[in-house]
C-alpha positions as CSV (number, residue, x, y, z in Angstrom):
1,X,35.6,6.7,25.0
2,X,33.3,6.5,21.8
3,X,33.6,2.7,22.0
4,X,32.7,2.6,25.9
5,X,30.0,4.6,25.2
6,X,28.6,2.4,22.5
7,X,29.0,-0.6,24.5
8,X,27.3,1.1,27.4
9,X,24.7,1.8,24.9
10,X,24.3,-2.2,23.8
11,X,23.8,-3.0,27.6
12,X,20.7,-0.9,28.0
13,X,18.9,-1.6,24.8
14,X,19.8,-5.6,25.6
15,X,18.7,-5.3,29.1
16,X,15.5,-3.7,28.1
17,X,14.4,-6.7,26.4
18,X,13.3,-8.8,29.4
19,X,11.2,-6.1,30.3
20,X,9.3,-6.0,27.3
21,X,9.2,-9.5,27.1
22,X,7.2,-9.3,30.7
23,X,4.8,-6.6,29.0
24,X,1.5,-7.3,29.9
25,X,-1.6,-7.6,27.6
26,X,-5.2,-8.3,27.4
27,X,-8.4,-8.2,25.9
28,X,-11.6,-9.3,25.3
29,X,-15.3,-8.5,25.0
30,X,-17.6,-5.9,27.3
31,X,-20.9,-5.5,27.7
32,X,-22.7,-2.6,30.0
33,X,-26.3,-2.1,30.9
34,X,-27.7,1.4,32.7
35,X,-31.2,2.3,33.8
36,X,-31.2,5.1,31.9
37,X,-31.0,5.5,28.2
38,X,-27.6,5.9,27.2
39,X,-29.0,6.4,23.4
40,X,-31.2,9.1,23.3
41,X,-32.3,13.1,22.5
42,X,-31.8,15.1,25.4
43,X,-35.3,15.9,25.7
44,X,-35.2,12.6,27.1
45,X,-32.0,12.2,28.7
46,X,-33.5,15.4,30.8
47,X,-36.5,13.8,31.8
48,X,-34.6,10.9,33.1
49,X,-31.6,12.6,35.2
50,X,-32.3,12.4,38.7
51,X,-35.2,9.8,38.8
52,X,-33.3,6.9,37.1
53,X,-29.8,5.9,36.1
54,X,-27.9,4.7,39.3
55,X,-27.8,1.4,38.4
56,X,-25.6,-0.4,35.8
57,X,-24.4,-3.9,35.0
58,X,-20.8,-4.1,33.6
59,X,-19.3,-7.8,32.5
60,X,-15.8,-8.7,31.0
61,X,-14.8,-11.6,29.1
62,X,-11.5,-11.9,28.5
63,X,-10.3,-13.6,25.4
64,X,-6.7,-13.6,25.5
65,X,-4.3,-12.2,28.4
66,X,-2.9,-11.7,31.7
67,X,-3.3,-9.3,34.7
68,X,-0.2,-9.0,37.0
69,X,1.5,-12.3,35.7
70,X,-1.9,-14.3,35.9
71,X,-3.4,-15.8,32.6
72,X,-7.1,-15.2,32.4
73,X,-8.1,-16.8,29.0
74,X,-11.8,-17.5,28.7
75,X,-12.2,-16.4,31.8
76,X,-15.7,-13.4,33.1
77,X,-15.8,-11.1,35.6
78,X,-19.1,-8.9,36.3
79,X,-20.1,-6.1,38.5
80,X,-23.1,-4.7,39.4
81,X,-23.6,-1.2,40.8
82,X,-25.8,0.7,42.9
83,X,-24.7,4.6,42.8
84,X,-26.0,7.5,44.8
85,X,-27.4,9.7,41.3
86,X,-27.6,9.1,37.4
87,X,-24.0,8.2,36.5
88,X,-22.8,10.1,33.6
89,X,-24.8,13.2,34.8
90,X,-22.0,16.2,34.5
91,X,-23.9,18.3,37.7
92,X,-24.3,15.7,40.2
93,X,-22.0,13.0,42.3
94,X,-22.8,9.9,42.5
95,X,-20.3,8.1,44.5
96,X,-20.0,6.3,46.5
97,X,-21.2,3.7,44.9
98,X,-21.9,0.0,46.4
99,X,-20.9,-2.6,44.0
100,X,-21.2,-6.5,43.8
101,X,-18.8,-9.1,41.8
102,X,-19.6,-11.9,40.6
103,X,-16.8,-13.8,39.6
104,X,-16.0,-17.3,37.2
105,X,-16.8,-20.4,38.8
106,X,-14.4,-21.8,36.6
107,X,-11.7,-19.5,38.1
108,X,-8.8,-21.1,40.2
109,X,-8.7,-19.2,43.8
110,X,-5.3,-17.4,41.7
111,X,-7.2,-16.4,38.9
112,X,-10.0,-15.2,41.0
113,X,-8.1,-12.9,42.8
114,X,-6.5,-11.4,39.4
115,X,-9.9,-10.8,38.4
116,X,-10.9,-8.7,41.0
117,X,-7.8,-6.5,40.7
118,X,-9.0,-6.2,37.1
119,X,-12.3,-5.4,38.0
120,X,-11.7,-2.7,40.2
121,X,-8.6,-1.5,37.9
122,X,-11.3,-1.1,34.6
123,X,-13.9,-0.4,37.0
124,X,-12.0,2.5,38.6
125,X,-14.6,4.7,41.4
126,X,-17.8,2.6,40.1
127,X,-16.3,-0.6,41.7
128,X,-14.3,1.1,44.7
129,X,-16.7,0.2,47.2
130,X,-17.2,-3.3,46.6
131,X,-19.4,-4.5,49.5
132,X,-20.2,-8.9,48.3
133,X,-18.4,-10.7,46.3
134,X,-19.9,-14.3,44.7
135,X,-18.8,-16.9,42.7
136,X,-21.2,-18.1,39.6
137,X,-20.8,-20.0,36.4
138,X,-20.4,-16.9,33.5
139,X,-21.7,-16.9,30.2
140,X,-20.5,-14.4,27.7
141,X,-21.4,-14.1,24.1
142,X,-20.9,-11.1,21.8
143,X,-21.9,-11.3,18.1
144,X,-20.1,-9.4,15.6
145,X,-21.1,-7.6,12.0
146,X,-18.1,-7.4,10.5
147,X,-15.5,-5.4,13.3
148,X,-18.5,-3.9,15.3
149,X,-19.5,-5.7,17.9
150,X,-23.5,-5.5,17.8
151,X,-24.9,-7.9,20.2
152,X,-24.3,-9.6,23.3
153,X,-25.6,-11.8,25.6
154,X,-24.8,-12.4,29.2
155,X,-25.8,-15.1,32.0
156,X,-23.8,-14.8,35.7
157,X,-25.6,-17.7,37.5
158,X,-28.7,-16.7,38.6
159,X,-27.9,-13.5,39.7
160,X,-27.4,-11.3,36.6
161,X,-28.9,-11.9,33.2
162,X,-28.4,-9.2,30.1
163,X,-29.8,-9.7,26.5
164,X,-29.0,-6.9,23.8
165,X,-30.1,-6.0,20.1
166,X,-29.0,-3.7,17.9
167,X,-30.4,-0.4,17.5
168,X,-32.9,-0.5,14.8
169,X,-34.6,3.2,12.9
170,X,-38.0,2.0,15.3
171,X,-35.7,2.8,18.1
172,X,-35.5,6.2,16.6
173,X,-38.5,7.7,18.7
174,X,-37.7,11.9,18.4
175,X,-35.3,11.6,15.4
176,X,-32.6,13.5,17.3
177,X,-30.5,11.1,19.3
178,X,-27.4,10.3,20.4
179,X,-25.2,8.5,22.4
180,X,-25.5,11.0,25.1
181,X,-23.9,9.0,27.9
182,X,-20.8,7.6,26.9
183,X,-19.4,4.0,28.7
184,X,-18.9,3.9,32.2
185,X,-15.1,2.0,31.5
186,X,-12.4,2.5,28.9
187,X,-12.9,0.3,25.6
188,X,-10.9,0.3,22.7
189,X,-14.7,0.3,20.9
190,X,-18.3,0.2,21.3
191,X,-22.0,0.0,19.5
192,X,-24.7,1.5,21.5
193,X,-27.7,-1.2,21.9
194,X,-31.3,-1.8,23.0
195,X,-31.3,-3.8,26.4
196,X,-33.9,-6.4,25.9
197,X,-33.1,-7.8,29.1
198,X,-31.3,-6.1,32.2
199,X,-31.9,-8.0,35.4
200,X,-29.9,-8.0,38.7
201,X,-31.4,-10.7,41.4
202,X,-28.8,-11.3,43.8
203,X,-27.6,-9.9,46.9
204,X,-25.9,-6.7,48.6
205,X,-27.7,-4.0,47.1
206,X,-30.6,-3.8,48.7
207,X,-32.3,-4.1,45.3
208,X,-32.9,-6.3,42.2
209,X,-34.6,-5.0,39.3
210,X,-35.7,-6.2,35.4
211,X,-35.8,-4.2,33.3
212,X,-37.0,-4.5,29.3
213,X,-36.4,-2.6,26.1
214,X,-34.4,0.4,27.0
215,X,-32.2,2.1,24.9
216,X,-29.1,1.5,27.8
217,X,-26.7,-0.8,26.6
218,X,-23.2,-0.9,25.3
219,X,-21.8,-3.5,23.1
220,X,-17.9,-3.6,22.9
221,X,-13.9,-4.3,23.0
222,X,-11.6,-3.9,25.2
223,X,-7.8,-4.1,25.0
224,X,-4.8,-3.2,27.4
């Protein structure tokens, strides 16, 4: 019985194997831009809620990976968003929200559809309601300082255009900030960032905007 048992045993750890040789993993760099400071006292943060903050900017590049049995190397994805209220705020709702994504031009129709499905899985609520879709050459370039990632620079066509700095002690303005929004997606890590340029131009929304020298952005990983 012992030795039944122990063979019984064999065949599930073997059989297992496949299965994590199917697991699925993938990562890459993000990059996210608000219209609302996302680094900042909430002196500030207070005067803001309400007024600004329902529109964000959220790109992907993923280095190295696959979604559902799709590779994706070197591949972008990017989604813009139009929300009802200041996402992030604790006392108010905003979804629905209307979303656009832009998606690789380089992308085979295959690879196009796995991005979406990414999209909207790391997206979650913000890119339920995704109301256009278009198809642009994506640029994305993140800079490192050591493990942190500190800058980035993105350019979807001409529809969507970010530019980030670090944070710099000028950029302290009341001396008691914080990253008092978080990201709007799960990543593995992040830098908080001045937005030098956040501009949306395209279709969908019902609204394009530029925007200069905010304290909005997010720098960062992701890994799955």
């Amino acid at each position: 019985m012992r030795k039944i048992l122990m063979i019984l045993t064999a065949g599930v750890i073997l059989g297992s194997f496949p299965s994590i040789g199917r697991a699925q993993h993938i990562r890459g760099t993000y990059v996210e831009t608000r219209s609302a400071d996302v680094y900042t006292g909430p002196c500030f943060a207070n005067a803001e809620v309400g007024l600004v903050g329902d529109r964000a900017i959220l790109a992907w590049r993923i280095e190295r990976g696959q979604w559902q049995g799709v590779r994706l190397d070197g591949l972008s994805v990017v989604g813009v968003v139009k929300a009802k209220a200041t996402l992030g705020d604790p006392y108010s709702d905003p979804y629905p929200a209307d979303a656009v994504l832009i998606v690789d031009q380089r992308a085979t129709p295959e690879q196009r559809a796995a991005l979406i499905r990414f999209a909207e899985e790391m997206g979650g609520r913000l890119l339920a309601r995704i109301v256009r879709i278009e198809v642009a050459p994506i640029q994305l370039d993140v800079a490192f300082r050591g493990e942190h990632p500190v800058k980035a620079e993105l350019r979807a066509g001409q529809l969507a255009a970010i530019r980030t700095r670090p944070l710099t002690e000028k950029d302290h303005i009341c001396g008691n900030e914080i990253i008092y929004y978080p990201p709007l997606v799960r990543v593995s890590h992040s830098m908080p960032a001045v937005a030098e340029l956040d501009q949306y131009r395209g279709p969908g929304l019902n609204v394009s905007w530029t925007s200069r020298g905010k304290r909005s952005a997010f720098v960062g990983t992701f890994w799955r």
